[in-house]
C-alpha positions as CSV (number, residue, x, y, z in Angstrom):
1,X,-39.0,60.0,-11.2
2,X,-37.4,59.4,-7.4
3,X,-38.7,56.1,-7.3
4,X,-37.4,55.3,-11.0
5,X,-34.0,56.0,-9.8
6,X,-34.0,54.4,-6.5
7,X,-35.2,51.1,-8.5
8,X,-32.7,51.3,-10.9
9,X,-30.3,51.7,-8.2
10,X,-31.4,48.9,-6.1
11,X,-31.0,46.4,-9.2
12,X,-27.8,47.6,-10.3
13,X,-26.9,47.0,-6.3
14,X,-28.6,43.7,-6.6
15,X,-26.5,42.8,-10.0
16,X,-23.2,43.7,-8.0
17,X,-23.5,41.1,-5.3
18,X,-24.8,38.5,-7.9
19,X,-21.8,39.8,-9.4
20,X,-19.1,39.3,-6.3
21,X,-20.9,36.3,-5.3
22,X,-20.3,34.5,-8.7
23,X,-16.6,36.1,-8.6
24,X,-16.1,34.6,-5.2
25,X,-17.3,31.1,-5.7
26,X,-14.3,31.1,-8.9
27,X,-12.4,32.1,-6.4
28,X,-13.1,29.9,-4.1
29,X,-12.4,26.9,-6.1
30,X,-10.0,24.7,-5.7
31,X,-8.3,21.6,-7.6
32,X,-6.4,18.9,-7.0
33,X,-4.5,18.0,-10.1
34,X,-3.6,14.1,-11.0
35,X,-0.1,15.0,-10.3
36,X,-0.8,15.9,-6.8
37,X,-3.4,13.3,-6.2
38,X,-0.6,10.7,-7.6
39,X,2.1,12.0,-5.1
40,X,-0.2,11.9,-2.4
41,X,-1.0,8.0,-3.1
42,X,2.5,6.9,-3.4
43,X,3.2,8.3,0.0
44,X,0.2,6.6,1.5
45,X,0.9,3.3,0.0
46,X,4.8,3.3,0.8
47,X,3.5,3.5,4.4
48,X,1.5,0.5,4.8
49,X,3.7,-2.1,6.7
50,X,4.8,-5.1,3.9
51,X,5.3,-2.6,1.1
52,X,8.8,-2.2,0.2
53,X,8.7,-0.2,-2.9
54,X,6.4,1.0,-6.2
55,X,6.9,-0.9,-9.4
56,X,7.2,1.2,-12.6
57,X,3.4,1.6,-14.4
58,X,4.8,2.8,-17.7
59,X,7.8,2.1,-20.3
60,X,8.7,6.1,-19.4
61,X,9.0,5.1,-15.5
62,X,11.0,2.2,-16.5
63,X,13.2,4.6,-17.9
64,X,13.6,6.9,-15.3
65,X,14.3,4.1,-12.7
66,X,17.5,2.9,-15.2
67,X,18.8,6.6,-15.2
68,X,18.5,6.6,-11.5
69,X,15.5,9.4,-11.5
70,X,12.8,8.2,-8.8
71,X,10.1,10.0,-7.4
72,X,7.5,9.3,-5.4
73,X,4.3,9.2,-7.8
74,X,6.2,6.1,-9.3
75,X,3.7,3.4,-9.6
76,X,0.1,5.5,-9.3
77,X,-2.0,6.0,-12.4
78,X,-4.9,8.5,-11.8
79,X,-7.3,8.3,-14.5
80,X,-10.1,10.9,-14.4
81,X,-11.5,12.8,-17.2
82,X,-11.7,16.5,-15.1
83,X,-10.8,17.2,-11.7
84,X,-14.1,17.7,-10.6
85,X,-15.1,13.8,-11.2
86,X,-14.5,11.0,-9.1
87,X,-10.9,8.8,-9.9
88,X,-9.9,5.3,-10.3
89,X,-6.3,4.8,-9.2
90,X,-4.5,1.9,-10.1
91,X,-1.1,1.7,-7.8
92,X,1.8,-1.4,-8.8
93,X,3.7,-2.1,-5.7
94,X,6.0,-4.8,-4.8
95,X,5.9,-6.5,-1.0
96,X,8.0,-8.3,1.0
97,X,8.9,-12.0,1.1
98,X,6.5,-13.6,3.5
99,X,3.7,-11.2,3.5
100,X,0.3,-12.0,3.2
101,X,-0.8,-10.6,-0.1
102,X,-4.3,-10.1,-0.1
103,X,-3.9,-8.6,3.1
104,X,-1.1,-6.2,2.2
105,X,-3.5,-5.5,-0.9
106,X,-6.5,-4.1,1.3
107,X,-4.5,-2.2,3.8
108,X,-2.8,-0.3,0.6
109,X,-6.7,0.5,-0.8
110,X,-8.1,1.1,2.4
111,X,-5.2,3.5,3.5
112,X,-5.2,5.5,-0.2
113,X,-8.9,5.5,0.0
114,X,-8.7,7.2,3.7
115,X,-6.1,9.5,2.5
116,X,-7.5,10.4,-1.1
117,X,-10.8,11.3,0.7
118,X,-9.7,12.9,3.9
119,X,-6.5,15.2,2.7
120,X,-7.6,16.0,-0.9
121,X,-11.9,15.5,-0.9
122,X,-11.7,13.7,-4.0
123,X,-14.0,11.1,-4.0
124,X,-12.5,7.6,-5.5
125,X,-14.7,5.3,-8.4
126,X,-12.1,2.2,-7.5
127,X,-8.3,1.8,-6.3
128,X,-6.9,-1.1,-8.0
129,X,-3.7,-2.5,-6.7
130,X,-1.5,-4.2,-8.8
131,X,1.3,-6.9,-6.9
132,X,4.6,-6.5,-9.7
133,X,6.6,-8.1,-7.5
134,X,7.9,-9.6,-4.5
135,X,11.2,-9.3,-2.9
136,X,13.3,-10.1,0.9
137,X,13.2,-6.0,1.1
């Protein structure tokens, strides 16, 4: 009878950690939502030398540039189905007069690609960059 209940108490011990472990890993999760991960990108690109703004993606960031609102996702579309799969990002951008293109091209997908990775561990399917436009910035 001893040994019945020292059984039944080691499982139901057993069953508790299982329990807190499984409680902690929800806990320990965290996200990055597309939001984030777009704000992020539109910093990283508007530092890459040649870059002298984002181009609106959308009809609604059209919009919001006429009534003056700007933030600093404008530009970045994340797609991804849930947070925990890897993104394509496709970024509009408009460079300067003079600049080398292509170039200014790769240095915006290799710097969002180092930042993505490095600051938010998402891991990145494809960054597309899109030239909108050109101007003497």
């Amino acid at each position: 009878m001893v040994e019945k209940a020292k059984a039944e108490n080691k499982n139901e011990r057993r069953a508790s950690k299982l329990e807190k472990k499984k409680t902690s890993q929800e806990i320990d999760r965290i996200t990055v939502t597309n939001e984030a991960l777009a704000t992020v990108i539109g910093m990283a690109a508007h530092e890459v030398p040649g870059v002298v703004g984002m181009a609106p993606a959308n009809i609604r960031e059209g919009l919001q540039r006429i009534l003056g609102i700007r933030q600093v996702d404008e530009g970045v579309i994340v797609h991804r189905d849930s947070p925990d799969e890897p993104a394509t990002i496709d970024i509009h951008v408009v460079v300067a007069y003079g600049v080398n293109i292509p170039v200014v091209a790769d240095s915006i997908r290799e710097r969002v690609a180092y930042v993505v990775e490095t600051y938010t561990g998402v891991t990145l399917n494809a960054v597309r960059v899109h030239v909108a436009g050109v101007s003497r910035g």
